[in-house]
C-alpha positions as CSV (number, residue, x, y, z in Angstrom):
1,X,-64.5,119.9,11.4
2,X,-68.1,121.7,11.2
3,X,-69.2,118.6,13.0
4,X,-66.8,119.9,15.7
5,X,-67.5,123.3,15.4
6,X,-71.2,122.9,16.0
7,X,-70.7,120.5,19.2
8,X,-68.7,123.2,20.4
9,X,-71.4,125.8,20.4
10,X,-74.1,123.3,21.6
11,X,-71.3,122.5,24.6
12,X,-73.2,123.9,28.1
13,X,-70.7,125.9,29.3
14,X,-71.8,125.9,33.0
15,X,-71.8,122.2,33.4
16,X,-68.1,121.8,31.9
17,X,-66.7,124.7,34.1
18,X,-68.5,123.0,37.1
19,X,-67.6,119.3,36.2
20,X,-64.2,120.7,35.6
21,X,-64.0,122.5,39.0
22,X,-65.4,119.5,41.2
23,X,-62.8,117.2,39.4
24,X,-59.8,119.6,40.2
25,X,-61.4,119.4,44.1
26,X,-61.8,116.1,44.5
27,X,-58.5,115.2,42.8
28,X,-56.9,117.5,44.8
29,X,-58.7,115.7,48.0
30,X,-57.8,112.5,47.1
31,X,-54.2,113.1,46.4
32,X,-54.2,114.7,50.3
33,X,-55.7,112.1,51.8
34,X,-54.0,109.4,50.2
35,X,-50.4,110.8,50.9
36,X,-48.8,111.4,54.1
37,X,-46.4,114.0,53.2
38,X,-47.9,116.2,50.5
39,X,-49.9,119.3,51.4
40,X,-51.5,121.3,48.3
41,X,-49.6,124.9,47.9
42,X,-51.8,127.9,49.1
43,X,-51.7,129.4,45.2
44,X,-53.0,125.6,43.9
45,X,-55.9,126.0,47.2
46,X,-56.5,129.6,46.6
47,X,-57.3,129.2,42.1
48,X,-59.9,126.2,42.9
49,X,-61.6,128.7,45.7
50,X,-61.7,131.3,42.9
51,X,-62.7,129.0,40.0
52,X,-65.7,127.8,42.3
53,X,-66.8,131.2,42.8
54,X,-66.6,132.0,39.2
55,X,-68.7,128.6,38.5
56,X,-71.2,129.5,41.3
57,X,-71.4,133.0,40.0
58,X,-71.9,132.1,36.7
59,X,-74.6,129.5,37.3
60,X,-76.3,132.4,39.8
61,X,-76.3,134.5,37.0
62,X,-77.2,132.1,34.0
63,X,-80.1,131.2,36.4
64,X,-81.7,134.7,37.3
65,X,-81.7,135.7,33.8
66,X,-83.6,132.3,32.8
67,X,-87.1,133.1,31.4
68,X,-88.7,129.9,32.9
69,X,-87.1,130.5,36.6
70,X,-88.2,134.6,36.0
71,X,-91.6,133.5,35.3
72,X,-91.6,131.2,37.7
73,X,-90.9,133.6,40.7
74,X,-93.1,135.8,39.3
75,X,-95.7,133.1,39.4
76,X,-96.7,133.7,35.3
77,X,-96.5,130.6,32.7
78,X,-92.9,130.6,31.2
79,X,-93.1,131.9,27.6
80,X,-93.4,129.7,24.7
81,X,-89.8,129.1,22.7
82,X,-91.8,127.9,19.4
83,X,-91.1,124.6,19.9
């Protein structure tokens, strides 16, 4: 169970939300195109619109607050992480 715990706080939280999202999309796309009747509800259209803001928001944000891409843009060397 520790095992678990500790993937779980390793887990990049960005890249699940964003996998997650795309899969929901494309699923979603699929299943329209491949069916002749069945249009997705405006509810069902309207929560993956919102979740891919959320995902681009939080990336946006992850991103700016990075201190490689801050020192990048301010055109210093990126800290050292005592690696």
């Amino acid at each position: 169970m520790d095992r678990l715990w500790a993937l779980w706080g390793k887990l990049p939280t960005t890249q699940v939300r964003i996998t997650v999202t795309l899969g929901a999309v494309v699923a979603t796309t699929v299943k329209y195109v491949l069916s002749s009747t069945w249009v997705p509800s405006y509810e069902w259209l309207g929560f993956l619109v919102l979740m891919s803001g959320v995902d681009a928001a939080q990336w946006l944000a992850k991103r700016t607050t990075d201190h490689t891409y801050v020192a990048a843009k301010q055109g210093t060397p990126p800290p050292s992480t005592g690696d």
